[in-house]
N, C-alpha and C positions, 0 to 999 in steps of 0.2 A: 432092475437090481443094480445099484453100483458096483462100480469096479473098486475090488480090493488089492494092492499091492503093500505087500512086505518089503520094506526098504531095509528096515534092519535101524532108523534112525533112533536115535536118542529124543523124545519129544521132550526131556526137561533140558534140552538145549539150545530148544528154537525159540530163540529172543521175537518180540515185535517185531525188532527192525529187519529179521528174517522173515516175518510171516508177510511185513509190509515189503518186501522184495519179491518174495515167491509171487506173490498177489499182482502186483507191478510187472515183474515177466510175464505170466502167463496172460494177463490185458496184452501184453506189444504181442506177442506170438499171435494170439486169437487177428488183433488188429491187421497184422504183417500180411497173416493167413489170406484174411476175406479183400484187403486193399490189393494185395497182387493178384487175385485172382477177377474183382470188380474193375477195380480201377476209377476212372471218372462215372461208372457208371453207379457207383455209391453216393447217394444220397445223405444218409444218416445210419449210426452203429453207435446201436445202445452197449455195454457191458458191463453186466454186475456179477461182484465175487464174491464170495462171502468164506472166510478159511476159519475151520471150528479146530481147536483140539481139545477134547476130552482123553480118550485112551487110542486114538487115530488119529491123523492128520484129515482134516477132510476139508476138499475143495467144493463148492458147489456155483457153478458158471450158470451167468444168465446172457445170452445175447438175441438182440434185435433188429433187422438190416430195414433198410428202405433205402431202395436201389431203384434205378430209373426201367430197368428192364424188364418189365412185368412178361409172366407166362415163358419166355426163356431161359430162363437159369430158377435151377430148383432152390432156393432159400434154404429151406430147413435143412437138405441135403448137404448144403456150401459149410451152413454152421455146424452140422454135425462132426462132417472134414474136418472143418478151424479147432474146433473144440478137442477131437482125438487127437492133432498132431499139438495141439497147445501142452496137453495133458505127455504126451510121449516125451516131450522136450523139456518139461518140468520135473519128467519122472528121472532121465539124465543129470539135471542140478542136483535133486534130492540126492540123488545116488553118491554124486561128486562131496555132497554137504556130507553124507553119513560117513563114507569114507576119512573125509578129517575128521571127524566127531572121532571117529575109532584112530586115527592118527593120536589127537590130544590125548585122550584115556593114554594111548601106551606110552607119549611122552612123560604125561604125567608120573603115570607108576614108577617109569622107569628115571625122572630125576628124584624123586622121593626117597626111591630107592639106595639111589646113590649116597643122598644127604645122608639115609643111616647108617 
């Protein structure tokens, strides 16, 4: 079952160039993740993301390793790791992005305000 979290954000405020950044973050995180903890002994790192909104934001992550160290290091387990702290660290942006979202609302109201 996916994880659901209430950020509280505005989704008629997430431009492209936000979803094409969220997107862009969470690849370097994932990347950062599996390269510090592999190192030269990575081979190749597939990652696919795919960001939908309908009435939720939703991220859905694809990753693939080929690493030189077969039978030592659990793979699935590695990407599992990458993948939650990816997802932990995007869930802090969001949070930071809703925060101004509700900043502008009250700026908003509050120069409108003025104007009348």
């Amino acid at each position: 079952m996916p994880k659901v979290i209430e950020l509280g954000l505005n989704l008629d405020t997430i431009t492209i160039n936000k979803l094409e950044e969220i997107a862009g973050l969470m690849e370097s995180y994932i990347r950062e993740y599996i390269f510090n903890k592999l190192g030269s002994r990575l081979e190749q790192l597939n990652i696919t993301l795919s960001l939908d909104i309908t009435d939720v934001l939703r991220i859905r992550v694809e990753v693939e390793i080929i690493g030189r160290s077969k039978g030592r290091i659990n793979y699935d387990s590695l990407i599992d790791e990458a993948v939650r702290e990816a997802y932990r660290r995007i869930e802090e942006v969001l949070r930071e992005y809703a925060k101004g979202d509700k900043r502008e609302d009250t700026d908003t109201r509050g120069a409108s305000e003025k104007v009348q």
